[in-house]
C-alpha positions as CSV (number, residue, x, y, z in Angstrom):
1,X,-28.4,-86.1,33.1
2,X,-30.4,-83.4,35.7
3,X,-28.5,-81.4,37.9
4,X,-29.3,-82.4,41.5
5,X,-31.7,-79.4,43.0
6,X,-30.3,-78.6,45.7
7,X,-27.6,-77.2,43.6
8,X,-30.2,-74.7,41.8
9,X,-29.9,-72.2,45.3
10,X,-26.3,-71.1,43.8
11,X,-27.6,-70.5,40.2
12,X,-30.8,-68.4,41.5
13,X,-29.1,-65.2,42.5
14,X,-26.9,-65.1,39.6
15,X,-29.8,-65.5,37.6
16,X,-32.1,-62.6,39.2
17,X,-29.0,-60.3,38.9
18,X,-28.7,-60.9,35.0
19,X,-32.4,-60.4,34.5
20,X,-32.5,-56.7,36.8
21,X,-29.2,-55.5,34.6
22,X,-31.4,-56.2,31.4
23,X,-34.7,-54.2,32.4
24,X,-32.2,-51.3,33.6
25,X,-30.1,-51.2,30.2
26,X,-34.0,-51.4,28.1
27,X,-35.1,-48.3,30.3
28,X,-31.7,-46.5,29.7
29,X,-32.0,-47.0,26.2
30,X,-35.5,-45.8,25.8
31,X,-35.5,-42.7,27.7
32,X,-34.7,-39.9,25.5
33,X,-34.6,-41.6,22.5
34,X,-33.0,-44.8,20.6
35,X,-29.6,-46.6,22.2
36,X,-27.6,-45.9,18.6
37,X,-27.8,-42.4,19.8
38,X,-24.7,-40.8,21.1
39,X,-24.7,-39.6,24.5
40,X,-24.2,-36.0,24.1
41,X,-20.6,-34.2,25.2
42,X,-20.3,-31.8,27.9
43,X,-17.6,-29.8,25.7
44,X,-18.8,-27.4,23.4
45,X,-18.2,-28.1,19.8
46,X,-15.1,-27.5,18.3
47,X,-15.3,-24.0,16.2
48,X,-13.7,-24.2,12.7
49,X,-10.6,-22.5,12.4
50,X,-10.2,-19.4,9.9
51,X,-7.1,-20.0,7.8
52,X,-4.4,-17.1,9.3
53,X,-4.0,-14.2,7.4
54,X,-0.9,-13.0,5.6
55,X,1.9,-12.1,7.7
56,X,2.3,-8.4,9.0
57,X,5.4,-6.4,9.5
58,X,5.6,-4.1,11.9
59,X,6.1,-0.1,9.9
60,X,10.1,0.5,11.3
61,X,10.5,3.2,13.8
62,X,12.9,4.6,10.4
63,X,11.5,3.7,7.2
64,X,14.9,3.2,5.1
65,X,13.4,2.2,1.9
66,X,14.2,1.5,-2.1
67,X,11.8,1.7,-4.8
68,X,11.1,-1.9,-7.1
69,X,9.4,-1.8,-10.6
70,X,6.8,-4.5,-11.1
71,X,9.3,-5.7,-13.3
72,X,12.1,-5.8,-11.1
73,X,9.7,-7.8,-8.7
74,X,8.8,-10.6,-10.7
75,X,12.5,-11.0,-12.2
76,X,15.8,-12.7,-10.2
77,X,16.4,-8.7,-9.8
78,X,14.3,-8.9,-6.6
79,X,16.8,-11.3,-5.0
80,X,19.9,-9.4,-5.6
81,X,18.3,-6.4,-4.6
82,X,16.9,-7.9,-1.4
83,X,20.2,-9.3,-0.6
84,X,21.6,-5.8,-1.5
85,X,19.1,-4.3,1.1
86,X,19.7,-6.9,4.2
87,X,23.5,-6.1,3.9
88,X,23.1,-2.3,4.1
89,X,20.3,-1.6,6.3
90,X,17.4,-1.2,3.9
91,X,14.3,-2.2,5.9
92,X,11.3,-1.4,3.3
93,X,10.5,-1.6,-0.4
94,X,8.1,0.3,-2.5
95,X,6.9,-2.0,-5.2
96,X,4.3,-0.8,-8.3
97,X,1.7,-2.9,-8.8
98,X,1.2,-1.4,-12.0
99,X,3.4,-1.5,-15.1
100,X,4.5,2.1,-16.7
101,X,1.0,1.8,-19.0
102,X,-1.1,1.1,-15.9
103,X,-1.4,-2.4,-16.6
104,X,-1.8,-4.3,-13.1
105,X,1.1,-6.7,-12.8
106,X,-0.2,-9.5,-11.0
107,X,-3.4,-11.6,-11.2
108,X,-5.8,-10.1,-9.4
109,X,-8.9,-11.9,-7.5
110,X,-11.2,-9.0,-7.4
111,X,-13.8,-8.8,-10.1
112,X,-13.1,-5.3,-10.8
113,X,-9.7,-5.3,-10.9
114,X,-9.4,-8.2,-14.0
115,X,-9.8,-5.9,-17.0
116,X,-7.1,-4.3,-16.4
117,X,-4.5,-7.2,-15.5
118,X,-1.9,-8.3,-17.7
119,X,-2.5,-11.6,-19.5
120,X,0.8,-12.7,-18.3
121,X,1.6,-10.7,-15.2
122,X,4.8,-9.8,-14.4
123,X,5.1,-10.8,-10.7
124,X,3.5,-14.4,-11.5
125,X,3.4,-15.6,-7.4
126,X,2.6,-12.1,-5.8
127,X,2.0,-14.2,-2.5
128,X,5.4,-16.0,-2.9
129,X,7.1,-12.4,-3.2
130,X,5.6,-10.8,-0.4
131,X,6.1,-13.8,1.8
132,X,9.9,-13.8,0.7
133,X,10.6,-9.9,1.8
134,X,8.7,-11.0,5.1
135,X,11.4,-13.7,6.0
136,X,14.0,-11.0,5.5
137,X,11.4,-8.4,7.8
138,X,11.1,-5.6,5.3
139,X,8.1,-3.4,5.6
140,X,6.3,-3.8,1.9
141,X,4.8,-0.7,0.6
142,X,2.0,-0.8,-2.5
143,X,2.6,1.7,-4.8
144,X,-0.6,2.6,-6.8
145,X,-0.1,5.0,-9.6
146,X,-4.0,6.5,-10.1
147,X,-4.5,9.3,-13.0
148,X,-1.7,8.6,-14.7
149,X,-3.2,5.3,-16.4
150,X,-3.2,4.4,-20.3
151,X,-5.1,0.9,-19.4
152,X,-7.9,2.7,-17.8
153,X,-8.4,4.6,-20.0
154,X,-8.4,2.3,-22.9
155,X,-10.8,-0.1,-21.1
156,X,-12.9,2.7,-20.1
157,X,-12.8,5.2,-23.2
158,X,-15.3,7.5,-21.4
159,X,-13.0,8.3,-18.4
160,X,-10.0,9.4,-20.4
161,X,-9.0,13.2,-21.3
162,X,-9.6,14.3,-24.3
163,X,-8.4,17.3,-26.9
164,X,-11.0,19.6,-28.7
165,X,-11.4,17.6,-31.2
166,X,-12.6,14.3,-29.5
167,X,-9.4,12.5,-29.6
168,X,-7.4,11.0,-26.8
169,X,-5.1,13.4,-24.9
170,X,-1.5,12.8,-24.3
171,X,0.9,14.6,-22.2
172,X,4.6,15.4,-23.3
173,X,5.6,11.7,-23.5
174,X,2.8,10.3,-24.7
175,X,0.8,9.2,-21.9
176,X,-2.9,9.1,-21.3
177,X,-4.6,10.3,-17.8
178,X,-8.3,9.6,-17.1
179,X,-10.6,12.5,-15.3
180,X,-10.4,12.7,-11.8
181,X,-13.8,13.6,-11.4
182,X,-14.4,9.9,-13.0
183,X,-16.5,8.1,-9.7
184,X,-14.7,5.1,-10.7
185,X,-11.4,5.7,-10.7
186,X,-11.3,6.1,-6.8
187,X,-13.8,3.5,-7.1
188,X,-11.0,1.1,-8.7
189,X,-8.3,2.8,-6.4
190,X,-9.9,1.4,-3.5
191,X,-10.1,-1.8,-4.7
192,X,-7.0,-2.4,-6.0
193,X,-5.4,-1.0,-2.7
194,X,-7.6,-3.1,-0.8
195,X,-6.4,-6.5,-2.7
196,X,-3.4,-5.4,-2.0
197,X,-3.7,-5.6,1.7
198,X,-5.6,-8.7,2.1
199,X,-2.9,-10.3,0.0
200,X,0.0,-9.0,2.4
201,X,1.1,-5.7,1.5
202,X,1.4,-3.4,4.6
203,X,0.9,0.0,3.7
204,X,-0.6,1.5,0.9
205,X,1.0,4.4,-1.0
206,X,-1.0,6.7,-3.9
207,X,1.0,8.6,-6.8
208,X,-0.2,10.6,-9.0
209,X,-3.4,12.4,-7.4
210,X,-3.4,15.6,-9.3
211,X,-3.8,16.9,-12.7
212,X,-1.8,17.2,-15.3
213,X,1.8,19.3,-15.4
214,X,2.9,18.8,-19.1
215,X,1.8,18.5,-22.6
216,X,-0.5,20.9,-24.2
217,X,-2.1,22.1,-21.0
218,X,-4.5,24.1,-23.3
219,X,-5.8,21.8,-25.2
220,X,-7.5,19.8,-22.0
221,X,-11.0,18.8,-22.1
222,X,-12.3,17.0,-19.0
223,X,-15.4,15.0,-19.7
224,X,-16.3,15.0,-15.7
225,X,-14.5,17.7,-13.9
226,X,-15.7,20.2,-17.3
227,X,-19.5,19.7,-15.9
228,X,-18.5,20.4,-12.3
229,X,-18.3,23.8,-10.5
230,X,-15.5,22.3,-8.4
231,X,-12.1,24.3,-8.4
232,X,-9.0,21.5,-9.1
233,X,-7.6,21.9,-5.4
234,X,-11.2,21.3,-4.4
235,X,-12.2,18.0,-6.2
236,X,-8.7,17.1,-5.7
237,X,-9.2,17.4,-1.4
238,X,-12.3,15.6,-2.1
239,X,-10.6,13.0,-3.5
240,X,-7.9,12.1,-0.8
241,X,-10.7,12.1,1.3
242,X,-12.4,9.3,-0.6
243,X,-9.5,7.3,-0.9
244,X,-7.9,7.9,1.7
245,X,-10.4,7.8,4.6
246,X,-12.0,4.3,4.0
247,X,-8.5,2.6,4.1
248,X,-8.2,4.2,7.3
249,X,-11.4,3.4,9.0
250,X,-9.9,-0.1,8.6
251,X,-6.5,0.6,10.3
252,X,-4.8,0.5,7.0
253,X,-2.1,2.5,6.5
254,X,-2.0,5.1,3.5
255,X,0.7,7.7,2.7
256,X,0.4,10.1,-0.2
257,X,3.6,10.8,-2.6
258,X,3.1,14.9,-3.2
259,X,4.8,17.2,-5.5
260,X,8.5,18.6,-3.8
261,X,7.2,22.1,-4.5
262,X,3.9,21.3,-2.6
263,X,5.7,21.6,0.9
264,X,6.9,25.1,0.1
265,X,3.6,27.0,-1.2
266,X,0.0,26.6,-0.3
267,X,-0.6,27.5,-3.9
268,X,-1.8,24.3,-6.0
269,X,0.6,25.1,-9.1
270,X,-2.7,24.7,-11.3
271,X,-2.4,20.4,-10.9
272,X,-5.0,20.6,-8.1
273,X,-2.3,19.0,-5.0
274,X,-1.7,21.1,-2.2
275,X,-0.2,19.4,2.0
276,X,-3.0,20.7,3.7
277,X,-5.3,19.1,1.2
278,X,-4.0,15.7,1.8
279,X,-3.0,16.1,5.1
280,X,-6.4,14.5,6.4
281,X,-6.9,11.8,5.1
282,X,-3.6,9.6,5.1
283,X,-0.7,8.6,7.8
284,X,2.4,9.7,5.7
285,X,3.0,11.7,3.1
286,X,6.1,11.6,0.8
287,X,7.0,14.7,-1.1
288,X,9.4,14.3,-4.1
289,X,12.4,15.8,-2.7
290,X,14.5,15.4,-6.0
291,X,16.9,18.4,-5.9
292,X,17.2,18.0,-9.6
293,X,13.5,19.2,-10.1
294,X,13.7,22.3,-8.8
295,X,14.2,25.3,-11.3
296,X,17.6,26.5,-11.3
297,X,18.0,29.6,-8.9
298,X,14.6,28.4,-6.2
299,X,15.7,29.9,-3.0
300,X,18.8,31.4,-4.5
301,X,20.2,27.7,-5.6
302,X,21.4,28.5,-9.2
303,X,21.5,24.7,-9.7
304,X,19.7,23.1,-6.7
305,X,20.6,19.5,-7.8
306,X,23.7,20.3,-6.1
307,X,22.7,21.0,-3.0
308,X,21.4,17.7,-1.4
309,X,21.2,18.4,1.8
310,X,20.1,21.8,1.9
311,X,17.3,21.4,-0.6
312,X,15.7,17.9,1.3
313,X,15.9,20.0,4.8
314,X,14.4,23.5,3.3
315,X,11.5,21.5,1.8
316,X,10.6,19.4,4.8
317,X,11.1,22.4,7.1
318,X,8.8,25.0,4.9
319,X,6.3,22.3,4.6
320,X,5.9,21.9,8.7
321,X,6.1,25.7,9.0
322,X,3.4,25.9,6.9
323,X,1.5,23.6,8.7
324,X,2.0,24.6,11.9
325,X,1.6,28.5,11.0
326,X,-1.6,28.6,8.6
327,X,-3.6,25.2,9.7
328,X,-2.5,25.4,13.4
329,X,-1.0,21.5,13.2
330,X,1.8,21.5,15.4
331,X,5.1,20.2,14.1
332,X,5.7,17.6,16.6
333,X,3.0,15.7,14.4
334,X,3.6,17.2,10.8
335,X,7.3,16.4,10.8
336,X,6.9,12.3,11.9
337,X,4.5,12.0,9.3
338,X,7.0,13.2,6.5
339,X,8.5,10.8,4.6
340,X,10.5,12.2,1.6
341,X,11.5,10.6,-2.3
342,X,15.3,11.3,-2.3
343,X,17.4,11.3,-5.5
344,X,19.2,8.1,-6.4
345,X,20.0,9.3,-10.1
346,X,22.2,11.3,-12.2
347,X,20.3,14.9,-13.6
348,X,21.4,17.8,-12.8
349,X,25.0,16.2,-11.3
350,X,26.1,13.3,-10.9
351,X,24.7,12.0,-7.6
352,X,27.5,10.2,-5.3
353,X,27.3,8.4,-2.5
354,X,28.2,11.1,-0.5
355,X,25.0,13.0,-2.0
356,X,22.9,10.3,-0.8
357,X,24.1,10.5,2.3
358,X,23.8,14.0,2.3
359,X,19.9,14.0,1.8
360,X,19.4,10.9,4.6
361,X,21.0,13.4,6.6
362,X,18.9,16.0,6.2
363,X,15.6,14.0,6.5
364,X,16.7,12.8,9.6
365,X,17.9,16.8,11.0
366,X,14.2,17.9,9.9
367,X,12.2,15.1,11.9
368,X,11.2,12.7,9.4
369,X,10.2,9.4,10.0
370,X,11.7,7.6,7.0
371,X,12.6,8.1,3.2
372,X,12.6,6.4,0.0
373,X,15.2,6.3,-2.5
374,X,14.1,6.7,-6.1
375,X,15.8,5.2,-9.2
376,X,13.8,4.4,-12.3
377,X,16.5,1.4,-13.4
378,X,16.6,0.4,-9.8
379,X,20.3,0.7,-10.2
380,X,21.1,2.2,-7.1
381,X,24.2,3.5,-5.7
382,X,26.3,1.9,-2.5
383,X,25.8,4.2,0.4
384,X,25.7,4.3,4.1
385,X,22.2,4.2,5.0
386,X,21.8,3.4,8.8
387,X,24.4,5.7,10.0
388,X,24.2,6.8,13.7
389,X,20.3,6.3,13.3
390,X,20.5,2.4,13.6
């Protein structure tokens, strides 16, 4: 049945209303391209993140530190050593990340550094371990051992010392040291101290820069630094410089562990390592303040070794005066930046905890900014470390 027309004047407006909304939705959806389009944001878009970066400890105002093998790193050593080291005051740890043949100890990501990994490291979750000692806020120091390395030198043959006769040299306990005139070992220095840092380490320490000091001295035959004109102390300046310098540029920290004897003469003892060589080219520099390896009678000690405290001062003082006297670098910077090895370990006398104590003391007295206490067993003896300095 029709609807009646005179009710067609309410339907008319509703109908003209329906039929303007379509023609305006058809021009909105052609103008600037199809309606499945999405109408663009105001925000800009969202930037993807970059995962954070390992977790930095700030370097103590006193470094108060103990020395860890790799071994002891990857073993349940590390935790009773760590819980050792929150209970006294210990707020650092020097860890190698190479084992005693130069092997490196964990599994390395850098291409240059795999040859000379261990097929089964010893610290198997390096990440894991350095996260660990930064729950606990202990300052984690690399240790990089660099001439002193059978590995490289049985990966790369051509680097390593030799005798007269071609074969490999060794020095008094059988170890093998490659040339430090070698480009690639600071080459592989670098690199292995700049893994270490981007995977959490905070600071950097080199040992063994320098020639030789035992063995059949004579017998040496350097298949780099033999074609150079370069005196030891010379290549060997060069050499902190190229280590040393790039880590730097990149706010790195780097310290340096020096012969004891190198704080008290400007002479380089024929091993090429002298203070003001090094001095340049890193932020700390840790002499080897071991009273036991001094000769008997140095500075009228018959035996040094025991004399803690007044063999750890005289070094740390003589190497400032030395400083400040010949090179004109004031002490109020030389003596912050000294940061000696103490002696945790029985030669010469048996070393007490008082003796300990006796050498913190004397760091401290002489200005310097931390120390590190070696044992090779990392068996080390109960002592007051903090003291009034805490």
């Amino acid at each position: 049945m029709g609807k009646d027309p005179s009710q067609l004047i309410f339907y008319i407006p509703a109908l003209i209303l329906i039929v303007l909304a379509s023609i305006g939705y058809a021009l909105l959806s052609n103008k600037e391209g199809s309606s499945h389009e999405p109408i663009a944001s105001s925000q800009p878009p969202t930037a993807e993140l970059e995962p954070p970066g390992p977790t930095r400890i700030s370097l103590p105002d006193e470094v108060r530190a103990l020395y860890w093998t790799a071994q002891t790193a990857g073993t349940a050593r590390a935790d009773e050593l760590l819980e050792y080291m929150t209970e006294t005051g210990i707020n650092a740890v020097v860890i190698d990340l190479k084992m005693d043949d130069g092997e490196i100890a964990f599994e390395p990501y850098h291409e240059i550094l795999k040859p000379f990994a261990q097929e089964r490291p010893a610290i198997e979750d390096l990440e894991a371990l350095l996260t660990k000692l930064a729950e606990k806020n202990i300052y984690r120091i690399a240790r990089i051992a660099v001439m002193h390395d059978n590995t490289l030198a049985a990966v790369k043959p051509e680097f390593a010392l030799r005798t007269p006769n071609g074969s490999v040299w060794r020095d008094k306990i059988g170890s093998v040291w490659v040339d430090p005139a070698a480009p690639f070992v600071a080459e592989y220095a670098l690199a292995l101290a700049q893994e270490a840092y981007d995977r959490g380490f905070d600071e950097i320490q080199y040992d063994y820069i320098r020639f030789p000091s035992d063995g059949a001295l004579a017998a040496l035959r350097y298949p780099f630094f033999g074609k150079t004109t370069s005196t030891k102390e010379e290549l060997l300046n060069d050499f902190f410089a190229k280590i040393g310098d790039p880590l730097r540029e990149k706010e790195i920290p780097v310290s340096f562990d020096l012969f004891g004897m190198t704080f008290v003469s400007i002479y380089d003892m024929d091993i090429g390592q002298t203070l003001p060589g090094a001095y340049p080219h890193a932020d700390f520099f840790s002499p080897m303040t071991y009273p036991s390896h001094y000769p008997n009678n140095f500075r009228g000690y018959a035996n040094p070794a025991l004399y803690p405290y007044d063999i750890v001062k005289l070094t740390l003082d003589e190497g400032a005066a030395i400083m400040q006297t010949q090179f004109g670098v004031a002490e109020e910077e030389t003596r912050p930046a000294f940061r000696p090895w103490l002696q945790d370990f029985d030669i010469g006398a048996v070393y007490t905890s008082e003796m300990i104590e006796e050498q913190i003391r004397a760091a401290r007295d002489a200005g310097a900014s931390g120390w590190i206490l070696w044992n090779a067993r990392n068996v080390y003896e109960p002592a007051e470390y903090i003291g009034d300095e805490g």
